[in-house]
C-alpha atoms as a printed R data frame, in Angstrom:
   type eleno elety resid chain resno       x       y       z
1  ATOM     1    CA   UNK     A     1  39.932  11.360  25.006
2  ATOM     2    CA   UNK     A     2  38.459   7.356  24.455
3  ATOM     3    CA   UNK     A     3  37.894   6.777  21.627
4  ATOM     4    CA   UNK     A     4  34.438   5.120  21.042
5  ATOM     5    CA   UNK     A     5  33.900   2.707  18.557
6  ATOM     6    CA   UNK     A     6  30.086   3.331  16.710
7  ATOM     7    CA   UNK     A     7  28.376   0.811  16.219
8  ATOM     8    CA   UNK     A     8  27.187   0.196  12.189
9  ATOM     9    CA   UNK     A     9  23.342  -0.675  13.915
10 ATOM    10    CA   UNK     A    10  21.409   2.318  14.092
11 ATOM    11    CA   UNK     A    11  19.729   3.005  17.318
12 ATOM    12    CA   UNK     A    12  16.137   2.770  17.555
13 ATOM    13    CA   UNK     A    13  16.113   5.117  20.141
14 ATOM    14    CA   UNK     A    14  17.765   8.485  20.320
15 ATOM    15    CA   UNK     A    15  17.283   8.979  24.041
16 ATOM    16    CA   UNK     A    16  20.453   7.867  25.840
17 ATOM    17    CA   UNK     A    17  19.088   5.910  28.686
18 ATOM    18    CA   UNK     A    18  16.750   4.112  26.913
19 ATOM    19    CA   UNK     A    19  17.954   0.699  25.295
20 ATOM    20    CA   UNK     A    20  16.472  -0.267  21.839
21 ATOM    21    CA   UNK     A    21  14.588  -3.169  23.734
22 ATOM    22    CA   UNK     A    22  13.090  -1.167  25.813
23 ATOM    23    CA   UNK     A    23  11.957   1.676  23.545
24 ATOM    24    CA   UNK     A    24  10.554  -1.972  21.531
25 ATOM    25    CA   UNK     A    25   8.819  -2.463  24.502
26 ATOM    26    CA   UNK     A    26   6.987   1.486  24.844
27 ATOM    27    CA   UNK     A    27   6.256   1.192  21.304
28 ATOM    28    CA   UNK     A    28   4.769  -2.277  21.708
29 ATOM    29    CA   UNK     A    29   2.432  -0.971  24.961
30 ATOM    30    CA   UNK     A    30   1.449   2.288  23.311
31 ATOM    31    CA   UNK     A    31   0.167   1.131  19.575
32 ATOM    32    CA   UNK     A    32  -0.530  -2.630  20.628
33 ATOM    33    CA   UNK     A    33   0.957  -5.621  18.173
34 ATOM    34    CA   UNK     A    34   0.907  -4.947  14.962
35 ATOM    35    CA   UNK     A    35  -2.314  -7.237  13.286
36 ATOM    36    CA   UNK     A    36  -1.656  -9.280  10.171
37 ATOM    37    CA   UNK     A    37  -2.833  -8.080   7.034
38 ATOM    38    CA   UNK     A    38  -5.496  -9.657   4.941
39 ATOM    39    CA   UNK     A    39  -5.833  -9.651   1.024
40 ATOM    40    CA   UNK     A    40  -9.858  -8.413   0.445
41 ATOM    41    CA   UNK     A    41 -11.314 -11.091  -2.290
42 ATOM    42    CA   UNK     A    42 -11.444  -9.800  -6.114
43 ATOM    43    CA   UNK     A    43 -14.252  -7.654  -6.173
44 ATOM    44    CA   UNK     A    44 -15.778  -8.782  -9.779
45 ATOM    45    CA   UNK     A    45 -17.219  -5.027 -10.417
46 ATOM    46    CA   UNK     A    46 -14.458  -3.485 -10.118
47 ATOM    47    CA   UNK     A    47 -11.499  -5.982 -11.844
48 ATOM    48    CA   UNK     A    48 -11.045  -5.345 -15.293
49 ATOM    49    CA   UNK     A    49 -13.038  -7.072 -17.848
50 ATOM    50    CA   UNK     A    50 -10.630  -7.863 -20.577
51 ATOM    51    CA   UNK     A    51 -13.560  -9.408 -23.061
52 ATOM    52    CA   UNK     A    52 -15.382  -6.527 -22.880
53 ATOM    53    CA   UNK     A    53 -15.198  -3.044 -24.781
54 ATOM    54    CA   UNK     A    54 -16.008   0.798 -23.274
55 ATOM    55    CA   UNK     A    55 -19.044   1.723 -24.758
56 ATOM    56    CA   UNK     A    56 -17.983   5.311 -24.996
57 ATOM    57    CA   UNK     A    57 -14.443   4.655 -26.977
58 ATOM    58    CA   UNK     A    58 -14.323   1.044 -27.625
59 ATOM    59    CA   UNK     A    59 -11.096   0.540 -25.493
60 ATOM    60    CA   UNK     A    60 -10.091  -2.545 -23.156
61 ATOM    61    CA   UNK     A    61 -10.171  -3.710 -20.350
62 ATOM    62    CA   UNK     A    62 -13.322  -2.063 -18.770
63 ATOM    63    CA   UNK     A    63 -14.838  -1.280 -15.379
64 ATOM    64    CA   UNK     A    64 -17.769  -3.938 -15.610
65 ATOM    65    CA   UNK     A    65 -19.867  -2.057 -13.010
66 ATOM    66    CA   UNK     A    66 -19.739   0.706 -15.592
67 ATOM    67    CA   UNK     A    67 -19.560  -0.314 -18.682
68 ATOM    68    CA   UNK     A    68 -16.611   1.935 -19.839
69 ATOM    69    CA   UNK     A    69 -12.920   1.747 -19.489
70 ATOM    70    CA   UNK     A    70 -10.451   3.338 -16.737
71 ATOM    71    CA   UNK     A    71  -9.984   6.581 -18.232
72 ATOM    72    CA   UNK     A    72 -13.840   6.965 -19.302
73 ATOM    73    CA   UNK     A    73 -14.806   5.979 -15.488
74 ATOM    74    CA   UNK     A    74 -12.471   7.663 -13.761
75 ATOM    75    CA   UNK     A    75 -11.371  10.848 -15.573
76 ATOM    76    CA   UNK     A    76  -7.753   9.418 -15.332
77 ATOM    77    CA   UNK     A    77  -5.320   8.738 -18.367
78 ATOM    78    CA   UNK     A    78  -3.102   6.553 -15.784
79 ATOM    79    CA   UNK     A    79  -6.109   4.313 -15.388
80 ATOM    80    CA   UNK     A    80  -5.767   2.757 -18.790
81 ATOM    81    CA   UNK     A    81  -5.278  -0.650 -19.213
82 ATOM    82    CA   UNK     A    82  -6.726  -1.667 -16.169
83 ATOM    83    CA   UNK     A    83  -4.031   0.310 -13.736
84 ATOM    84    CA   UNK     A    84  -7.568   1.165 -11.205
């Protein structure tokens, strides 16, 4: 029996007769090139005002479209200090 040496690269395919570059290359024709991704601007309603303070509990930061702070807006005690 030969014994085959494995290589430490995975394969990107698992189909024997297809080399990586070409499964690359079905991948590449069936979901198109990948487009680049683009950072939205700071939306200033929704960043957390830091000078401000909820006016239900008095905490900080808060939701300036609202008025109130994470948890108050969003029902959501992970939302505190301005984790939205």
């Amino acid at each position: 029996m030969a014994n085959k040496r494995k290589s430490s690269r995975p394969r990107f395919s698992h189909h024997p007769g297809i080399s990586d570059q070409h499964a690359l290359e079905i991948v590449r024709e069936t979901l198109g090139t990948p487009k680049p991704v683009i950072a939205k601007p700071a939306d200033p309603d929704t960043e957390p005002d830091w000078g401000g303070q909820c006016e239900v509990c008095g905490a900080s930061p808060i939701v300036p479209a609202t008025g109130m702070c994470g948890p108050c807006t969003f029902g959501e005690a992970e939302t505190a200090g301005g984790n939205w």
